[in-house]
C-alpha positions in Angstrom: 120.8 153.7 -55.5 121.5 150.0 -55.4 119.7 147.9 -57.4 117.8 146.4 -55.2 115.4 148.9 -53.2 115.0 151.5 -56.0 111.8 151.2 -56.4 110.6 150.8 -52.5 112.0 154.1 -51.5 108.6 156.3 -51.9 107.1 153.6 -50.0 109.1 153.1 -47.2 109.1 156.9 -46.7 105.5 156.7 -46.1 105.7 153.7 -43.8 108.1 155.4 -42.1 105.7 158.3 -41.7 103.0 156.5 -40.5 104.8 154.9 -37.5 106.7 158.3 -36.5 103.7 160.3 -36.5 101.7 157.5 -34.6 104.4 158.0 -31.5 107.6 158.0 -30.9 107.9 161.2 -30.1 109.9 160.0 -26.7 112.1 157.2 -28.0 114.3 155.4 -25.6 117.4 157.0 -23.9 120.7 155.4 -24.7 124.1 156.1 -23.4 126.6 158.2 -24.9 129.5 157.8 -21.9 130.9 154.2 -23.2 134.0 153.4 -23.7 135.3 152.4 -27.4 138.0 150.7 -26.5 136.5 147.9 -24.5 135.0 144.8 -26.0 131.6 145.4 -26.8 129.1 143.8 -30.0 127.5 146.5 -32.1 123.8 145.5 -34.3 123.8 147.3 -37.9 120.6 147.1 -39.6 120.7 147.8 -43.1 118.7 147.8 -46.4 120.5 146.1 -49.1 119.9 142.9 -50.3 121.3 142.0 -53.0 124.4 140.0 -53.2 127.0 142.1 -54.7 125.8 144.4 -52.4 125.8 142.6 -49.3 129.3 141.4 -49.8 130.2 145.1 -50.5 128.9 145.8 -46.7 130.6 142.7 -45.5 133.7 143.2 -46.4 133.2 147.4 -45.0 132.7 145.9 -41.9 135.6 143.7 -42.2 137.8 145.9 -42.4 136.5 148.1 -39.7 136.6 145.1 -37.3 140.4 144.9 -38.4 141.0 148.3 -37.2 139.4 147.6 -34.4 139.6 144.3 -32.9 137.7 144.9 -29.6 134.6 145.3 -31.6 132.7 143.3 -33.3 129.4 144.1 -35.8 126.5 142.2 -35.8 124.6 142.8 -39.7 121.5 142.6 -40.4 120.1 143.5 -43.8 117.2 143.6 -46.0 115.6 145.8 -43.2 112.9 148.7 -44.3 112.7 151.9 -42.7 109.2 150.3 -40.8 110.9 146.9 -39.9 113.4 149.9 -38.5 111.2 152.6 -37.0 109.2 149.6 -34.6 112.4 148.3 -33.4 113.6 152.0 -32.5 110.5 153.1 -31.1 110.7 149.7 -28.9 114.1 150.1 -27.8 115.6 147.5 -25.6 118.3 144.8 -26.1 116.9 143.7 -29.5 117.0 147.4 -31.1 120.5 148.1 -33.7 123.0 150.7 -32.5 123.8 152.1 -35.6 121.1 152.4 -38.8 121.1 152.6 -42.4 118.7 153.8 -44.7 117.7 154.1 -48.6 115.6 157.3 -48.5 116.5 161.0 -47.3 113.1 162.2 -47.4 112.4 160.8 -43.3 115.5 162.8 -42.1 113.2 165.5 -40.8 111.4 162.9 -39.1 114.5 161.1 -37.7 115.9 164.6 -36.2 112.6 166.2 -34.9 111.5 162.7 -33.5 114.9 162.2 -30.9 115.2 158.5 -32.7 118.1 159.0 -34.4 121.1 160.7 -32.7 122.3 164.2 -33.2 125.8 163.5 -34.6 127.0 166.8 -33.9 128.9 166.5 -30.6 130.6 163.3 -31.8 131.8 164.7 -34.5 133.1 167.4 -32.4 134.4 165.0 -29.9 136.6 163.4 -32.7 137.6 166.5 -34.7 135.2 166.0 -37.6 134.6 169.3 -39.1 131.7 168.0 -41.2 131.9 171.6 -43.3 135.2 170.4 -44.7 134.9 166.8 -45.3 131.3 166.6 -47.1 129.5 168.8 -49.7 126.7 171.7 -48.6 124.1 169.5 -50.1 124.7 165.9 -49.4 125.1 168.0 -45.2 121.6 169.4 -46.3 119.6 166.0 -47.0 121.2 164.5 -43.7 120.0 167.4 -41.2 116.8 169.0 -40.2 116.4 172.3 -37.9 120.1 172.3 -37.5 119.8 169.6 -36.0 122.6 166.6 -38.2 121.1 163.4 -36.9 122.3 161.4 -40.2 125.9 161.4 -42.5 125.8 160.2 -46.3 126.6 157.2 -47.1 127.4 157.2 -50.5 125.3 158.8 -52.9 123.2 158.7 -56.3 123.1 161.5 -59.1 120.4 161.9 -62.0 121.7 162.0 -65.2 120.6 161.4 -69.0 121.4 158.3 -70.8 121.3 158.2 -74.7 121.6 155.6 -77.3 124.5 156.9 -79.5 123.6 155.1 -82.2 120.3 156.0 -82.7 122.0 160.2 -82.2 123.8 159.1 -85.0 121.3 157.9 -87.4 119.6 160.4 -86.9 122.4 163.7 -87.1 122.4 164.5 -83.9 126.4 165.7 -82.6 126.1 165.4 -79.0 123.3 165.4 -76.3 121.1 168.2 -75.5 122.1 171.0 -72.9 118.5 172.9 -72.7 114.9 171.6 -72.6 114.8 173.3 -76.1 117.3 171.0 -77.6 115.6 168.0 -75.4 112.3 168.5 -77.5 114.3 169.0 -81.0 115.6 166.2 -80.2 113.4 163.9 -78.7 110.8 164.7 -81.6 113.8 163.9 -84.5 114.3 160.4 -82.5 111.1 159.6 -82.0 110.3 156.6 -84.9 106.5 155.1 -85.7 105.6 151.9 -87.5 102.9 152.4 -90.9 99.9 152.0 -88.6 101.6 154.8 -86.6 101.9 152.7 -83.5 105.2 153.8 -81.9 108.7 152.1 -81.8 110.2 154.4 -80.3 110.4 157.4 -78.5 112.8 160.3 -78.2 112.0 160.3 -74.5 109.1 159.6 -72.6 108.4 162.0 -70.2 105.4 160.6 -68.6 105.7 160.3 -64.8 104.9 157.1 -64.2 107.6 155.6 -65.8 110.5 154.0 -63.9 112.9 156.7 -62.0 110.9 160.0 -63.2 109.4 161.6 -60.7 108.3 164.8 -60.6 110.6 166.0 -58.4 114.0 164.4 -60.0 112.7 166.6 -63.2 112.3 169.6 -61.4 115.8 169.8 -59.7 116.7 171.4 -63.3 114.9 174.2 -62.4 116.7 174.8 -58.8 113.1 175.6 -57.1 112.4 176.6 -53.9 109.7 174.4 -52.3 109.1 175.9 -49.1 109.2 179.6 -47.4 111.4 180.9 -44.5 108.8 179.6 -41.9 108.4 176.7 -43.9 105.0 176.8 -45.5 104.7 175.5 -49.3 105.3 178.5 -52.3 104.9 175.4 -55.2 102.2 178.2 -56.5 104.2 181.2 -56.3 107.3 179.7 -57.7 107.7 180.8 -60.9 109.1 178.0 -61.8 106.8 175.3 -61.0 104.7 176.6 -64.0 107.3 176.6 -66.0 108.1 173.2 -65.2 105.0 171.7 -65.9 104.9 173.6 -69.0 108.2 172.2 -70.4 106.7 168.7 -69.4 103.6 169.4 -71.4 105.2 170.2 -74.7 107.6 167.3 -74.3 104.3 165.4 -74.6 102.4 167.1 -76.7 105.6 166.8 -79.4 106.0 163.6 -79.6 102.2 162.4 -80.0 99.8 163.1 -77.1 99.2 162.1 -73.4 97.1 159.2 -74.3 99.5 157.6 -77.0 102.8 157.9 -75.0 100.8 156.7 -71.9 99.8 153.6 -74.3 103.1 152.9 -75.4 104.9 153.1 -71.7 102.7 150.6 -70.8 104.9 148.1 -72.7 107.6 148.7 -71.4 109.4 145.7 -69.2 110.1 145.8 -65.4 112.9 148.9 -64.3 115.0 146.4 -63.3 115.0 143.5 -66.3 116.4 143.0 -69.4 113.2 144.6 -70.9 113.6 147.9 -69.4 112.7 150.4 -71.9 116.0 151.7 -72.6 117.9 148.6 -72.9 115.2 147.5 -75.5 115.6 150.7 -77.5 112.0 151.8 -77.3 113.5 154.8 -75.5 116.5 156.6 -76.8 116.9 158.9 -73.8 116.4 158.4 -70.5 116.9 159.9 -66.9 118.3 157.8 -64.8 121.0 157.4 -61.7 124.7 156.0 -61.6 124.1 152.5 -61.1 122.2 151.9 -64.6 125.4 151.9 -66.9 126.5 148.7 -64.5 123.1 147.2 -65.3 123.9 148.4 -69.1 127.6 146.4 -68.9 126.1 143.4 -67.2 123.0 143.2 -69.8 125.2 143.2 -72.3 123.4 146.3 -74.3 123.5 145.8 -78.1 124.2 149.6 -78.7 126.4 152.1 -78.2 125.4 154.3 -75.5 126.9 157.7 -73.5 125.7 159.9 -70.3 125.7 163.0 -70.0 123.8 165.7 -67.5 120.4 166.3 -67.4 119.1 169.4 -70.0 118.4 172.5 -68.0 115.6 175.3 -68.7 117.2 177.6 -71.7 116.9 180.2 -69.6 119.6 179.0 -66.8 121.7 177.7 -69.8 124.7 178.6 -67.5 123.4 175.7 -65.1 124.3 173.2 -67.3 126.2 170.0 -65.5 123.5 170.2 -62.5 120.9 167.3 -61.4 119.1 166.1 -58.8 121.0 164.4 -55.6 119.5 161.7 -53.2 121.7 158.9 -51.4 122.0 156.3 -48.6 122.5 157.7 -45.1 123.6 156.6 -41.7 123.2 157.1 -37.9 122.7 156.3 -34.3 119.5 154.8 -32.9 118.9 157.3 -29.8 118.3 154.2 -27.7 121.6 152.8 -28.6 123.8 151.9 -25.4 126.7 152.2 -27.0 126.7 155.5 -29.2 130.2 156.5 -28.6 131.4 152.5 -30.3 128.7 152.9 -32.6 130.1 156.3 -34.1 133.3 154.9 -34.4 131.3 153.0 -36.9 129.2 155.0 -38.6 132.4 157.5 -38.6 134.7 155.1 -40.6 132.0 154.1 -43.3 131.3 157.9 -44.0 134.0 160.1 -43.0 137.4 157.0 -44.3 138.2 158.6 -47.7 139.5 155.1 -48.6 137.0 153.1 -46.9 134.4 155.7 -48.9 136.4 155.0 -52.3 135.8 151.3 -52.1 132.9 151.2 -51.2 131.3 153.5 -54.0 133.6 151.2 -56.5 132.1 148.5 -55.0 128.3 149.5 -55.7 129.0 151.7 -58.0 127.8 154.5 -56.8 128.8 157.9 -56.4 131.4 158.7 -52.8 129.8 161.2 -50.8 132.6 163.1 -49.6 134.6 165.7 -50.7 138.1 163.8 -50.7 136.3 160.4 -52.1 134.8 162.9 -55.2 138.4 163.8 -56.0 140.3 160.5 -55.6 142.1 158.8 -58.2 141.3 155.1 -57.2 137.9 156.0 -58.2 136.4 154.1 -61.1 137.6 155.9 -64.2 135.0 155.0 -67.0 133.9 158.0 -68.2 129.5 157.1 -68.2 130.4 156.9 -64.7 132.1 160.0 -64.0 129.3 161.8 -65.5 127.6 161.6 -62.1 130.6 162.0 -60.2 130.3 165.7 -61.9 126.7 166.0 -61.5 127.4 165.5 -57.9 129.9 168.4 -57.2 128.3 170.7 -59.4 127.0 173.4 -57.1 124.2 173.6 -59.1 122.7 170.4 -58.1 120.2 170.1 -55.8 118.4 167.8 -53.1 114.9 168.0 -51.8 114.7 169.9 -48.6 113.4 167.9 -45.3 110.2 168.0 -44.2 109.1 167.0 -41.2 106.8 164.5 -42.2 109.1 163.1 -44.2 108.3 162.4 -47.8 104.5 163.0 -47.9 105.2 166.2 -49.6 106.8 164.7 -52.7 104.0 162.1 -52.9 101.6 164.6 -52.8 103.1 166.2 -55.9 103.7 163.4 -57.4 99.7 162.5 -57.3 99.2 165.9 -58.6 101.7 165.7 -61.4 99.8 162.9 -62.7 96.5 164.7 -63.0 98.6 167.8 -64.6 100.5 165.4 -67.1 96.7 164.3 -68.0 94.8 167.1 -68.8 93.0 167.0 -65.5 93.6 170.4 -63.9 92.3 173.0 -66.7 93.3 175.9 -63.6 97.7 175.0 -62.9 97.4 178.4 -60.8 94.4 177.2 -58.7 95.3 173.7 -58.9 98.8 174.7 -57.1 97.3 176.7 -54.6 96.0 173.8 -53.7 98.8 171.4 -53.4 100.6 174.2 -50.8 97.3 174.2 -49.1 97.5 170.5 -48.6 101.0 170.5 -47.8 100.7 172.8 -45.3 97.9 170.7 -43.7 100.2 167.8 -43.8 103.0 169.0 -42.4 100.6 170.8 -39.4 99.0 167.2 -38.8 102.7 165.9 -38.5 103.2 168.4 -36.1 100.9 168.2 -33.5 
């Protein structure tokens, strides 16, 4: 997840909720009979903004336009998913052919809705056997109802980042495997001042800091969030209890609610050079790929390693899983030129090299199978880390919804009232959270 648009992602999915559920349920009709080999100009609207970045896309396109001289790409970045969703739902001259964006949770949207093409019969048009060139999951977050209206473009993984020095000081060999070791740990690292105030924290588990929501966390536990007909089972999943549980006793270990929610407050901006991490008042800390380039460029005065995320002592033999997200792309429906514009969208996901570059580029992690295995990949082994996270078969994605991410909000809200001491009845309480996921996805539906 580049650096830029991190932290708009939860917001943008509900943006993106809000104008796909108020109609556009008939976007515009493009044309999917074009020829690719006449001259034609293509729009691609994307999200990132920041300059590295930008030149990243820039010279992707470049090279694309090499290969293919009768084409040329209009860019336009810095575009949300609601700056996006108007324009598709307008259609008409002004509207981009091919689309980019930051978030997987509106794929179900994007596929139920018509407003992003079904990819499927391009790909078979052009011999893409989509089984073969890109992992189960990364196909899983770009699809909905069978129906693949999106392709990864590149990809993040969740992993743990520790300070090795402060390991070292205090005898610790290597970073924890289970959530057992993660509390032994976390409570030997864990350092207060005379007056008790604290300067730092084995981890803070607290949900409201920086990249840890709930449902990163729970990927460790590989739960199911929805049924065969696809109504909520948060309550009768064993492991949601058992999530929340482990959460709790990380908290209660190192001090209290109250005293950790104290300290987090802080804490610097995510993105600065008083993140909580880079200051030290953290020495572990879940976070994606991109954060050991913001280590290297901040110039961290310690030693530091990644590793994968702990897993429930019970799935021991999960160990090397974590929780998968990523950038997608697609075809705006109303796009007149959808057979050119998936000779785009095909070369920046499907080009091993094209894929390789790019993810050196960003650094982020290459979200095919080929790219995951190449040896012009960056070799630094805190990178790699999430290059293993992300073929681990273990690892996991959140499943589509069709309302798109309302579902992980709503967990998220009630996460924070669990993490506070406000819901004295978990089994009731999560009874309720299906309920009104249920009633969410219903409303979306009608």
């Amino acid at each position: 997840m580049p650096f830029s648009r991190m932290r708009s992602c939860l917001s943008t999915a509900l943006a993106g909720t809000v104008l796909l559920v108020s109609g556009c349920a008939n976007p515009s009709v493009g044309n999917d009979r074009d020829d690719p080999t006449k001259p034609v100009t293509l729009k691609f609207w994307h999200g990132w903004s920041n300059a590295g970045e930008v030149k990243a896309i820039g010279d992707s396109v470049a090279r694309f336009e090499k290969l293919h001289p009768n084409i040329k790409v209009k860019v336009i970045g810095n575009v949300t998913d609601a700056t996006m969703n108007q324009a598709l739902r307008a259609g008409g001259d002004e509207a981009p052919d091919v689309v980019s964006s930051f978030t997987t949770n509106n794929v179900g949207q994007y596929c139920s809705s018509g407003m992003w093409a079904d990819l499927d019969p391009f790909m078979k048009k052009t011999g893409v056997d989509k089984e073969k060139v890109f992992p189960k999951t990364f196909l899983d977050y770009t699809s909905y109802a069978g129906k693949q209206c999106a392709l990864p473009l590149l990809a993040d993984s969740y992993g743990l980042y520790y300070n090795k020095d402060a390991f070292r000081e205090a005898g610790i060999t290597r970073p924890p495997r289970t959530m057992s070791e993660l509390k032994r740990d976390a409570v030997k690292l864990t350092e207060r001042a005379e007056d008790r105030s604290y300067e730092r924290v084995g981890i803070m588990p607290n949900f409201r800091l920086y990249q840890n929501s709930p449902d990163r966390m729970f990927a460790q536990w590989g739960p199911a969030y929805f049924d065969s007909q696809g109504k909520a089972r948060l309550a009768k999943e064993p492991r949601t209890k058992e999530f929340f549980a482990t959460q709790r006793d990380l908290i209660r270990a190192q001090g209290g609610y109250a005293a950790l929610e104290k300290f987090r407050t802080t804490f610097g901006d995510e993105m600065s050079s008083q993140n909580a991490f880079l200051t030290q008042k953290v020495a572990m800390h879940m976070d994606g790929e991109w954060r050991g380039l913001m280590l290297k460029d901040k110039k961290a005065k310690f030693g530091w390693g990644t590793a994968p995320m702990p897993v429930p002592d019970d799935q021991a033999d999960t160990y090397g899983r974590g929780y998968l997200t990523g950038t997608i792309a697609g075809i705006a429906h109303s796009s007149r030129h959808q057979n050119t514009a998936w000779a785009l969208v095909k070369f920046l996901t499907v080009n091993t090299d094209q894929v390789v570059r790019f993810a050196n580029d960003i650094h982020n992690v290459p979200s095919t199978k080929a790219a995951l295995k190449s040896p012009k990949l960056d070799a630094d082994p805190t990178f790699r880390t999430f290059l293993d996270i992300a073929r681990n078969p273990h690892s996991t994605a959140i499943p589509p919804s069709v309302n798109g991410g309302q579902y992980i909000v709503t967990l998220q809200d009630f996460s924070y009232d669990v993490e506070a001491g406000k819901v004295p009845d978990l089994d009731k309480g999560l009874r309720g959270l299906d309920a009104q996921i249920d009633a969410d996805n219903l409303q979306s539906e009608s």
